[in-house]
C-alpha positions in Angstrom: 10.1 -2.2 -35.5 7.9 -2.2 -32.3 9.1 -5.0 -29.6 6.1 -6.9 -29.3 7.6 -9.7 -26.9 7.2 -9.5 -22.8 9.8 -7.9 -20.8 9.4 -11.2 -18.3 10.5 -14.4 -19.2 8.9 -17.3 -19.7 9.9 -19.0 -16.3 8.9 -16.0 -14.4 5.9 -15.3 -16.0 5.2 -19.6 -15.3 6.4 -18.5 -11.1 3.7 -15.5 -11.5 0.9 -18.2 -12.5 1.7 -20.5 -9.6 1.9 -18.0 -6.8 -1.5 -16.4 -8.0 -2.8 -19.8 -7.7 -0.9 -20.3 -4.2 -3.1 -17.2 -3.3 -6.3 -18.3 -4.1 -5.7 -22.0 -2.4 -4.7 -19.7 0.6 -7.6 -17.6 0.7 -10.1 -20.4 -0.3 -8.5 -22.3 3.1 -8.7 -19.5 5.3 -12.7 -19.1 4.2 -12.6 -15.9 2.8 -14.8 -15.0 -0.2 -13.4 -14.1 -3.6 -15.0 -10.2 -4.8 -14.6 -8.1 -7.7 -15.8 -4.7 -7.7 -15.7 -2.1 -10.0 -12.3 -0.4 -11.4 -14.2 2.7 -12.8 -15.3 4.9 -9.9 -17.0 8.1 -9.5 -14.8 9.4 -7.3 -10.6 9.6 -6.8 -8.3 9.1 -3.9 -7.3 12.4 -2.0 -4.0 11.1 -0.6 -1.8 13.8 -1.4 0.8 11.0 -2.5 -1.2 9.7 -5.1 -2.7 10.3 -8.5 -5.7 9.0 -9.9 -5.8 7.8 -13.4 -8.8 9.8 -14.6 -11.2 8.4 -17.7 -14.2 9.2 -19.6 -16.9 6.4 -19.9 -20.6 7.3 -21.2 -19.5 10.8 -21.5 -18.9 10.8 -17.5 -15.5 11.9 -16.0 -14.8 8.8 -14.2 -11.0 7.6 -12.5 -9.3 4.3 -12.7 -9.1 3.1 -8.8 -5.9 3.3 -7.2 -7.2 0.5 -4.7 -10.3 -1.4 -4.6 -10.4 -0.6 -1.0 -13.6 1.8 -0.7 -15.5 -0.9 -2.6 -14.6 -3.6 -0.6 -15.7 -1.9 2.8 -19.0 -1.0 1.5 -19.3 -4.6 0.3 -18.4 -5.3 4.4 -20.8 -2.8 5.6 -23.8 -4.3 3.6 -23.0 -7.4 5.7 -20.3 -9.8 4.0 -17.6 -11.3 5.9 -14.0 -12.2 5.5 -13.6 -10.8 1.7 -10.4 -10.9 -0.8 -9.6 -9.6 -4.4 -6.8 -9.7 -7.2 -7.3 -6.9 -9.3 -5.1 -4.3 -11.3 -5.1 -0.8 -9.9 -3.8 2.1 -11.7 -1.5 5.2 -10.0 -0.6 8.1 -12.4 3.0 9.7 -12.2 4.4 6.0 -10.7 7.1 4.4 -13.3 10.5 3.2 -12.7 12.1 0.3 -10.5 9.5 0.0 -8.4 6.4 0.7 -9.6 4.3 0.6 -13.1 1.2 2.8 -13.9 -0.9 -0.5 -13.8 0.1 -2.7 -11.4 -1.4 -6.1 -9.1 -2.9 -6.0 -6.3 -3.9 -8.2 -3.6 -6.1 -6.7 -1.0 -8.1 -8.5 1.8 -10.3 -7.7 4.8 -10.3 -10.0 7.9 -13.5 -9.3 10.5 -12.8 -9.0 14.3 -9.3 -8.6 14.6 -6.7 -5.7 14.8 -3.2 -5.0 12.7 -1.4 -7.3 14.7 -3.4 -10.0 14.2 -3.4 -9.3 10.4 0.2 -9.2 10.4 0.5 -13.1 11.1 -1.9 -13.4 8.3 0.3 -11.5 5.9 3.1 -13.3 6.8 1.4 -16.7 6.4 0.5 -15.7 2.8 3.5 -14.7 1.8 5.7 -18.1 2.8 2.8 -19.4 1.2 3.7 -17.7 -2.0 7.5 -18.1 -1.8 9.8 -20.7 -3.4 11.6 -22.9 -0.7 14.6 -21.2 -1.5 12.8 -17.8 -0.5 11.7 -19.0 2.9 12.4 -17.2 6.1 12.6 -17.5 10.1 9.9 -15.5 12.1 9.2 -12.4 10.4 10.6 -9.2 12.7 8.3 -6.9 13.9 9.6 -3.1 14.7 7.5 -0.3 15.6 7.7 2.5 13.3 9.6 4.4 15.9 12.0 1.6 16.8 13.1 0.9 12.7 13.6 4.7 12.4 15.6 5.4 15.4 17.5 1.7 14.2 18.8 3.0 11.0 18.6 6.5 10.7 19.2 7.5 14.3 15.8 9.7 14.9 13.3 10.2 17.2 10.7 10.5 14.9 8.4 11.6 17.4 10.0 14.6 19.2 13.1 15.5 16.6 12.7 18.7 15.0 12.3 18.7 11.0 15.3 20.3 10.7 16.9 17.2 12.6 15.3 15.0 9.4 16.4 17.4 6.5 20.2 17.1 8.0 19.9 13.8 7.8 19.1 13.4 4.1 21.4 15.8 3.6 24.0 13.7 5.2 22.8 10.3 3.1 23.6 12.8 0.0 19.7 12.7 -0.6 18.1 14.9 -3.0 15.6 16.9 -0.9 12.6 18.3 -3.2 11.4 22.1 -3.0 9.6 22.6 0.2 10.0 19.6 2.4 12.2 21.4 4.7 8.4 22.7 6.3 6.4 19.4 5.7 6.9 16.6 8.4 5.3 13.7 7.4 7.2 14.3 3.9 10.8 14.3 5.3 9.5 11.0 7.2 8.5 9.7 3.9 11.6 10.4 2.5 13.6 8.9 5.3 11.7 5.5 4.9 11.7 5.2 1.4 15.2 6.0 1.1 17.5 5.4 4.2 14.9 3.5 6.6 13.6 1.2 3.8 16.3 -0.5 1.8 17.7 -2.0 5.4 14.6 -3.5 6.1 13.4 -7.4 5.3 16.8 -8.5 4.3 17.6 -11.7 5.7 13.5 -12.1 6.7 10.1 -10.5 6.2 9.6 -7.0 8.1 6.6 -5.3 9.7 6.8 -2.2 11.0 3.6 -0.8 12.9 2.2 2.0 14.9 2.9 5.0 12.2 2.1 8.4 14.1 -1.4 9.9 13.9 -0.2 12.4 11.1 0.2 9.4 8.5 -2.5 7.5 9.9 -4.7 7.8 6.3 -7.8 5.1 7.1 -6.5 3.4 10.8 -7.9 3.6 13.5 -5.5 6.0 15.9 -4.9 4.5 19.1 -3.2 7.1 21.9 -0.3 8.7 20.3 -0.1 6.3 17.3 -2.1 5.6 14.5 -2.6 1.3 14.1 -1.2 0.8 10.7 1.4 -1.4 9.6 3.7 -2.1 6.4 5.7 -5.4 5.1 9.3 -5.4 3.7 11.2 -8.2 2.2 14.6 -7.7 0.6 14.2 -3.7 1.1 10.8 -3.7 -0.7 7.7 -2.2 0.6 5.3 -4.9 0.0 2.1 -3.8 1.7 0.5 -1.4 3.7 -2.3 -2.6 6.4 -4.9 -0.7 8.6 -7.0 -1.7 11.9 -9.3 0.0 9.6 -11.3 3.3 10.9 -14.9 2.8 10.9 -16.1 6.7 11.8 -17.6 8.2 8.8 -17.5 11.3 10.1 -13.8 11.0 11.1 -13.2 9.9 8.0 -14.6 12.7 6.1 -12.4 14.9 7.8 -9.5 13.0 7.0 -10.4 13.7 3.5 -11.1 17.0 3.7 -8.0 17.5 5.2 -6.6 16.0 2.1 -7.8 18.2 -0.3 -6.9 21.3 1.8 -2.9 19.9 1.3 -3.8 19.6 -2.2 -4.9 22.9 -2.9 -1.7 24.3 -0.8 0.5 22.1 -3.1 -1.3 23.1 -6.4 -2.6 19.5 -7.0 -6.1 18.9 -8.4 -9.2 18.8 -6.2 -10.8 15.3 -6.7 -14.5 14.1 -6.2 -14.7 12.3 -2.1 -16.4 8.9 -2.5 -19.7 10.2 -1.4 -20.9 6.3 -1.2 -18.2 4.9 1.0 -18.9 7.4 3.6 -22.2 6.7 3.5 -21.5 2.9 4.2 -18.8 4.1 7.1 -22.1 5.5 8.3 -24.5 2.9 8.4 -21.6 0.7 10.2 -18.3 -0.7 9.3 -17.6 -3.9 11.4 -14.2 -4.3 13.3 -12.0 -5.4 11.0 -8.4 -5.0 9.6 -7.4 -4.7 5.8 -4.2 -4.9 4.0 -3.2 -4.2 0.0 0.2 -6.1 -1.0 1.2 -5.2 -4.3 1.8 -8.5 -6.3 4.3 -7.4 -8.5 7.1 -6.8 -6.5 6.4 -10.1 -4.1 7.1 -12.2 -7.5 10.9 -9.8 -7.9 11.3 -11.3 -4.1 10.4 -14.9 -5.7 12.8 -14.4 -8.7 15.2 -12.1 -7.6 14.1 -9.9 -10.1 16.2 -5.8 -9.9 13.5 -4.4 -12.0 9.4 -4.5 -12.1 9.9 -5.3 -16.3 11.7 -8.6 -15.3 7.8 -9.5 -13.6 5.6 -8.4 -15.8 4.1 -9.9 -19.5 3.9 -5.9 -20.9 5.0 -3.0 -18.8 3.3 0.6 -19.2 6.4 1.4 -22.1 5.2 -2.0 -23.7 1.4 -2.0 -23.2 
């Protein structure tokens, strides 16, 4: 017989309700307005680390969005101003302790200030959203460089890649068929699986200031690219931008994208032809961040698994 009941119990499913209405106090206090834009969209992400969900709707190809992110920035370009969501997002290829095919999402956009700034709002949000027993002193802030060089002993910026593949070799890491040429993908490997797990253990951690290679849509300032993520008990929790407000800029960063896909056999997606257009008639400053729900409520519970937080994971669903 088919298991019908939730993978989450009652009492965390009871937490899960409470913090979503923690977050919409928060964002109701801090003046920001509440949107809700499409999840069908014409066109798909090109990060070369994701995969679109695709779908057929009135006998269109359309994709389930992996963010709401290029919906909310036209939505700022066409003149609204500090702007918030909850929605579910959907990433192909993504199941296991971490992640879910359909997960939550929180995403918001702040006008006229930078990463940094945002950072303090991120933080304020999430001791918001965290039991008493969950709170934490001042969250620590490492640059991107700093955390690396902490606890894996690179120099992320001038180490050869051959200096990154020894190291996951020497932490016994599995190293996939062809990172030993990409850069950026031993460097993600390193964070998600040395760097990572030591970060946010005894308080919330931010590390900022990502080089320009991994910059995806922030702004790149000098030699770094003005992007941040948030870690709590080893989790990666979110992933913020001073957001990039070139259109064309940003079509080259895409089109970048799909020339990595094509080298790595991946499927050429459809660039959101609408967002750049709204990059075009003029972003405002602003700074954006997406923390993915799910895994903030495992911090709440102390949950090992993304089952223990949700109703019906994708086995279940």
């Amino acid at each position: 017989m088919l298991d019908w009941k939730p993978t989450a119990s009652l009492a965390t499913l009871q937490t899960r309700a409470a913090m979503l209405r923690a977050a919409r106090e928060y964002f109701a206090a801090t003046r920001a307005l509440e949107v809700d834009t499409p999840i069908l969209s014409a066109a798909a992400v090109s990060d070369v680390h994701l995969a679109s969900v695709a779908a057929l709707a009135m006998g269109e190809r359309r994709f389930l969005h992996t963010s709401p992110e290029y919906a909310m920035k036209r939505l700022l370009a066409a003149g609204l101003g500090d702007i918030w969501q909850i929605c579910k997002v959907f990433r192909d290829g993504e199941s296991g302790r971490w992640h879910n095919p359909e997960f939550t999402m929180i995403e918001w956009y702040r006008l006229g200030i930078d990463h940094h700034s945002l950072m303090s709002d991120v933080e304020r949000l999430i001791a918001t959203l965290l039991p008493p027993a969950k709170q934490f002193d001042r969250a620590e802030r490492l640059t991107y460089g700093e955390a690396m060089q902490l606890h894996a002993g690179l120099d992320v910026f001038s180490d050869p890649i051959a200096v990154f593949v020894a190291r996951l070799e020497s932490a016994g890491i599995d190293i996939p068929e062809g990172l030993h040429r990409d850069r950026d993908a031993c460097l993600d490997l390193i964070i998600s699986t040395i760097v990572g797990p030591k970060l946010g253990l005894d308080r919330l951690t931010f590390i900022y200031d990502y080089p320009p290679s991994q910059a995806a849509l922030a702004r790149i300032r000098g030699t770094v690219a003005s992007r941040f993520e948030a870690y709590l008990d080893g989790i990666e929790l979110a992933n913020g931008f001073h957001e990039l407000g070139d259109g064309q800029e940003q079509r080259a960063r895409f089109e970048k994208d799909l020339a990595d896909r094509k080298t790595r056999g991946l499927p050429t997606v459809p660039i959101d032809e609408r967002f750049i257009a709204a990059l075009t008639h003029g972003l405002p400053e602003c700074s954006g961040v997406a923390l993915g729900f799910d895994r903030l409520v495992m911090c709440a519970v102390g949950a090992k698994h993304l089952d223990e937080v949700l109703p019906f994971p994708f086995e279940r669903a």
